[in-house]
C-alpha positions in Angstrom: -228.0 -49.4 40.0 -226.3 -48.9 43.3 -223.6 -47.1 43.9 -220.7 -49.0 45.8 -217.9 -47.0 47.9 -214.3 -48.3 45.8 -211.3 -48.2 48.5 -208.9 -45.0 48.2 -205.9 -47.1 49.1 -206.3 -48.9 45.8 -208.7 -46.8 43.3 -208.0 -43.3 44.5 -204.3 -42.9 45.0 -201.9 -40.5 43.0 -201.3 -42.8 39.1 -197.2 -43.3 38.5 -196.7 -43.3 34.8 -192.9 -44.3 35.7 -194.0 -47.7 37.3 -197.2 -48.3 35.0 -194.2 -48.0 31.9 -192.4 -50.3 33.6 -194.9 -52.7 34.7 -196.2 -53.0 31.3 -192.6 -52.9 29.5 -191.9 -56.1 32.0 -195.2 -57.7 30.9 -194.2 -57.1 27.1 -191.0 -58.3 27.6 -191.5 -61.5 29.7 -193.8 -62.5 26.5 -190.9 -62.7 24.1 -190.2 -66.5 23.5 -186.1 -64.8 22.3 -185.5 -67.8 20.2 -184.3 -66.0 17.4 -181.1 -67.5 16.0 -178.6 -66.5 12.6 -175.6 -68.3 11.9 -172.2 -67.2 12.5 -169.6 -68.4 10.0 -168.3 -71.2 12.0 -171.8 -72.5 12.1 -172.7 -72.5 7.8 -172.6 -76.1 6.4 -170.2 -76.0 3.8 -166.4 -76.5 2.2 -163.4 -74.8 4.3 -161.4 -74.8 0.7 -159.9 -71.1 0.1 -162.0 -70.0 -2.8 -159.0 -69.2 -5.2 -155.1 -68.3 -4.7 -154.3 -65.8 -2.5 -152.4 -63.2 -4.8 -152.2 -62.5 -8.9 -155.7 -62.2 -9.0 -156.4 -58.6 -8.7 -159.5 -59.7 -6.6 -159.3 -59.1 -3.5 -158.1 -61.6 -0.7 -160.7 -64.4 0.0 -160.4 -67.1 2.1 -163.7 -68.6 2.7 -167.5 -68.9 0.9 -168.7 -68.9 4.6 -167.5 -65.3 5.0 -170.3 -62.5 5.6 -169.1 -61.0 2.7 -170.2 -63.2 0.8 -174.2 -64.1 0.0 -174.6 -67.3 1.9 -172.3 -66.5 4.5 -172.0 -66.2 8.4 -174.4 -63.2 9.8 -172.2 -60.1 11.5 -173.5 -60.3 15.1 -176.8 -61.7 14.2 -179.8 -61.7 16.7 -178.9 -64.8 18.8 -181.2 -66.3 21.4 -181.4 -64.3 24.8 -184.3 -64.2 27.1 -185.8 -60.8 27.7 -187.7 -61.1 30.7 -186.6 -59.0 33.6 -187.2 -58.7 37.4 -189.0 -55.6 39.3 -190.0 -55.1 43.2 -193.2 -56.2 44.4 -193.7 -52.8 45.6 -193.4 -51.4 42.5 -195.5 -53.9 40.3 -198.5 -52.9 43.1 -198.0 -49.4 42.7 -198.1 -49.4 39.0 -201.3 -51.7 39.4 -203.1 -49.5 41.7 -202.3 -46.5 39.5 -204.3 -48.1 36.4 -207.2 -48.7 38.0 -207.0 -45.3 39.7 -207.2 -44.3 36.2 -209.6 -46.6 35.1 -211.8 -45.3 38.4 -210.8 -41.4 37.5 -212.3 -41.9 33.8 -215.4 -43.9 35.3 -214.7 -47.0 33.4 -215.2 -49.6 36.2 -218.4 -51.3 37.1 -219.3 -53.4 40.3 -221.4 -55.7 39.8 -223.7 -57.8 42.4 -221.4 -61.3 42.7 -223.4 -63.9 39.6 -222.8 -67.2 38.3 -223.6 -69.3 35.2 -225.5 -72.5 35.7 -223.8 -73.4 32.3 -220.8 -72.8 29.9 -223.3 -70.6 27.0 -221.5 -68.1 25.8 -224.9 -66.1 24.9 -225.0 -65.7 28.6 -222.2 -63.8 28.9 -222.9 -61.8 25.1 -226.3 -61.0 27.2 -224.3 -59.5 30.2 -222.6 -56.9 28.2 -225.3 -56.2 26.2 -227.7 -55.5 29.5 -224.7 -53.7 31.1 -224.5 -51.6 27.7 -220.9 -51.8 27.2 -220.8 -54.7 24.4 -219.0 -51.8 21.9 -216.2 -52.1 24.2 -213.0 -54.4 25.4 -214.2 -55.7 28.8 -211.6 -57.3 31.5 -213.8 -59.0 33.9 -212.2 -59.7 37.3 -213.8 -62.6 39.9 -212.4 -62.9 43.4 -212.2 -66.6 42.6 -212.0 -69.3 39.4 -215.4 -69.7 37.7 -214.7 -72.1 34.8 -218.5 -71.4 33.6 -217.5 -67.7 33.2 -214.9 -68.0 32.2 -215.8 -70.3 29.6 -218.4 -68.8 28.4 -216.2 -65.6 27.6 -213.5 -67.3 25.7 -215.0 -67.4 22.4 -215.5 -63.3 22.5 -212.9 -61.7 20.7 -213.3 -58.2 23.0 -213.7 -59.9 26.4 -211.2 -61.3 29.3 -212.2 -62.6 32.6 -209.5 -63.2 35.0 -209.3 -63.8 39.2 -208.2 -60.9 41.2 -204.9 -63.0 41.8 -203.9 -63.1 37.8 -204.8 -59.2 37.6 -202.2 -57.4 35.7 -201.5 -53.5 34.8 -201.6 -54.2 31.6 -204.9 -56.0 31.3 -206.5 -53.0 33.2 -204.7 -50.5 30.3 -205.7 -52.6 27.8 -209.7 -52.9 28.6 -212.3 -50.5 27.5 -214.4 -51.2 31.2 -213.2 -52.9 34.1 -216.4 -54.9 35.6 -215.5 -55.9 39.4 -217.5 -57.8 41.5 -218.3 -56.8 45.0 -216.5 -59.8 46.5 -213.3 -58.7 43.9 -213.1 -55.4 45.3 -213.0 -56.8 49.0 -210.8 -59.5 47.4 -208.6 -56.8 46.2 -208.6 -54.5 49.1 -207.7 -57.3 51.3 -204.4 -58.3 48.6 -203.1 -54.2 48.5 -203.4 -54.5 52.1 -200.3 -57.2 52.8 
């Protein structure tokens, strides 16, 4: 096919593995749900009576079945829920974004494709795409300049393939796919996004 010209500014500038670690640490975090939740020993259900007399025993002290000591008992600073997600600069998140597809555009795994459309959701449609672009033995992340429900659609069922608008594109959706297929319209889409 044609060769198409990819922006510098976006697809040819210097990668930062520092901001593409943190882009995708912020991505992994920001997933966690952080409901996890043990009991403390004010928390177990269960009898406050002291277990047996506190001296003449031999045993040592005890003063509660709820104690972490014992099976059954409160948890010693269990996980308890938190939410993980975390906050980074604009600047930073489009840095880290232009430096994976720099590196998806230094290892030759993007394609541009003329801009298509499905008349209908088939997802043999899109499992002919990949086959008649030759990359059906790879993950592909498919990026429209705009929502196309037909595509997208169409895609869903496919274990190794993810179509998302150039507005939802992340750094680690890039990482993650084998070949990045662009539309023309995405790239100028894209170009004109970096650019703000």
């Amino acid at each position: 096919g044609a060769k198409v010209q990819l922006p510098d500014a976006i697809f040819a500038v210097e990668p930062n593995d520092h901001a593409i670690y943190l882009d995708v640490k912020q991505y992994l975090a920001n997933q966690r749900q952080g409901t996890h939740k043990s009991k403390q020993r004010n928390e177990i259900a269960g009898s406050t009576r002291k277990l047996y007399k506190q001296k003449g025993t031999g045993g040592a002290r005890a003063g509660s079945i709820k104690s972490p000591l014992f099976n059954g008992g409160g948890r010693i600073f269990g996980p308890q829920p938190r939410d993980y997600s975390f906050k980074l600069n604009k600047k930073l998140k489009a840095l880290a974004r232009k430096s994976a597809l720099s590196y998806k555009a230094k290892d030759n795994n993007i394609m541009v494709l003329e801009d298509f459309t499905f008349d209908a959701v088939k997802t043999k449609s899109y499992i002919k795409l990949v086959n008649d672009l030759k990359v059906s033995d790879q993950k592909t992340l498919l990026v429209l300049p705009s929502d196309n429900s037909n595509i997208y659609l169409s895609s869903r069922n496919i274990k190794s393939a993810k179509v998302v608008t150039a507005a939802q594109l992340n750094t680690y959706d890039v990482l993650n796919a084998g070949k990045l297929l662009l539309t023309t319209e995405t790239v100028k889409t894209l170009e004109e996004a970096f650019a703000k």
